[in-house]
TORKOL-614579 format. One record per residue: x, y, z of N, C-alpha, C, O in turn. Coordinates in pm, whole numbers, plus 32768, in hexadecimal, padded with zeros to 4 digits. Layout:
BEGIN
XYZXYZXYZXYZ;...
***
This chain:
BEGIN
87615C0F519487465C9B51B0875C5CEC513087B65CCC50E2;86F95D6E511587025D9050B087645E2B50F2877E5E4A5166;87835E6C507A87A15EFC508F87EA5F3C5048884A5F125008;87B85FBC504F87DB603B4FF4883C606F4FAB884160BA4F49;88D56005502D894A60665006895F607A4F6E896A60F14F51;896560374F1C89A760584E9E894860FB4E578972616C4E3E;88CD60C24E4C887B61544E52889361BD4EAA885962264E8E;88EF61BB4F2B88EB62504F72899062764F3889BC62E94F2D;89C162234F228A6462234EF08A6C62624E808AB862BF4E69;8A10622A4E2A89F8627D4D7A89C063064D6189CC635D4D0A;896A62F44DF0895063924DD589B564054E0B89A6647A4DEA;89FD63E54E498AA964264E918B1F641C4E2C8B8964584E38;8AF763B74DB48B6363A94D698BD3638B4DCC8C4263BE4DDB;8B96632D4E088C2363004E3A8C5562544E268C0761F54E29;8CD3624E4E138D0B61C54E138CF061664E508C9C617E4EA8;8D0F61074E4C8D0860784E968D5560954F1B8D2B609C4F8E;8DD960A24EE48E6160CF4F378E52614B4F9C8E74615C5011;8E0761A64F2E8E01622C4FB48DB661FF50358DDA621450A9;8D4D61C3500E8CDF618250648CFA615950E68CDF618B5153;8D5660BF50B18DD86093510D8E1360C8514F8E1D60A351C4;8E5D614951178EB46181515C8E7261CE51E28E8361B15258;8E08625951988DB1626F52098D5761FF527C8D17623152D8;8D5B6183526B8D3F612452CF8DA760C053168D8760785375;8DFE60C252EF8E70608A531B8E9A601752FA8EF75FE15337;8E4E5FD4527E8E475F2852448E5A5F4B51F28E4D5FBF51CC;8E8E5EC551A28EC25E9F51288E605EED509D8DED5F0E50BA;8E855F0050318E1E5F124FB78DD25E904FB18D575E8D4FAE;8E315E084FAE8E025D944FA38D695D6650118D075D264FEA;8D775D8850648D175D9F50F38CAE5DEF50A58C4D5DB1507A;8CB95E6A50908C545ED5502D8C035E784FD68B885E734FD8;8C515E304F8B8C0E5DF84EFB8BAC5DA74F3A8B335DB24F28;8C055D264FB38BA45CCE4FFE8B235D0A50288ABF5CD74FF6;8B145D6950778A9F5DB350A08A4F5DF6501689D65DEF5028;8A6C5E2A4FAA8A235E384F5589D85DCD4F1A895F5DDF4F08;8A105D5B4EF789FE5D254EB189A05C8A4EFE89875C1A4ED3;89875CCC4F77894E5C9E4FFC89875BED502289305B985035;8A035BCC50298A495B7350468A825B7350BC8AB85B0B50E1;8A845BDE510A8A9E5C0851848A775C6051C28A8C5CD3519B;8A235C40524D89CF5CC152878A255CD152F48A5A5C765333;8A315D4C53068A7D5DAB53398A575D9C53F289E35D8C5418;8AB65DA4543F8AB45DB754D58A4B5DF355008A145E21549B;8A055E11556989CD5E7855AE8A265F0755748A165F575518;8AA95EF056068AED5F9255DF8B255FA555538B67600A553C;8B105F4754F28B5D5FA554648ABB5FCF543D8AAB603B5405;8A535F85545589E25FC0540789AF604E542F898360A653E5;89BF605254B989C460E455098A34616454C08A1961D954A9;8AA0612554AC8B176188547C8AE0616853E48B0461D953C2;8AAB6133536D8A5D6160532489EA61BC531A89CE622252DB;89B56172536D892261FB5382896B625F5372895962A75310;89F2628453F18A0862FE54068A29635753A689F963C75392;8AA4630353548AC5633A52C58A83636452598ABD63B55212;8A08633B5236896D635A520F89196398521388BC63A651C4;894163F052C088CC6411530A883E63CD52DE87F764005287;881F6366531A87BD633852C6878562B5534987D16256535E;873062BB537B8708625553E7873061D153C3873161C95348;8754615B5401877F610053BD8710609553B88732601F53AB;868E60B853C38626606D533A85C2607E52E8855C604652BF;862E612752D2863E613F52448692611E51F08696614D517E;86F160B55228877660B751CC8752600151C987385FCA515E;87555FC05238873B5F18522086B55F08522586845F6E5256;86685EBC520B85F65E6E521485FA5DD3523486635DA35209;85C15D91526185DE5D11526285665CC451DD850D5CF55197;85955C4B51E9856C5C2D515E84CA5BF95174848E5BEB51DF;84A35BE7510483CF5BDE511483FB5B105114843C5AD750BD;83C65ADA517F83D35A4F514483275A45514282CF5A7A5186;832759CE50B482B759B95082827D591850C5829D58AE5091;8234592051288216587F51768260589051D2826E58395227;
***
């Protein structure tokens, strides 16, 4: 799964950690989901959207497979 967060985060100037904090997980959790090593629950992707205001697929995409 692809997605936005690090681009909606940078434009907030916000931290790894703040991120976390406003979602209730680890920074370490943050990095995982950026760095797309871990896709996120139903309800944390919802409580992202929310934090975003931003529909949530505008924020994940799933990935293009080729074949």
């Amino acid at each position: 799964m692809n997605n936005r967060l690090k681009v909606l985060r940078a434009e907030r100037d916000w931290s790894q950690a703040h991120l976390a904090e406003l979602l209730g997980v680890s920074r370490q959790t943050v990095n995982a989901l950026e760095t797309g090593r871990y896709d996120p629950s139903l309800p944390l992707a919802f409580k992202i959207a929310r934090i975003f205001d931003q529909p949530i697929e505008s924020i994940f995409s799933e990935e293009e497979n080729n074949g």
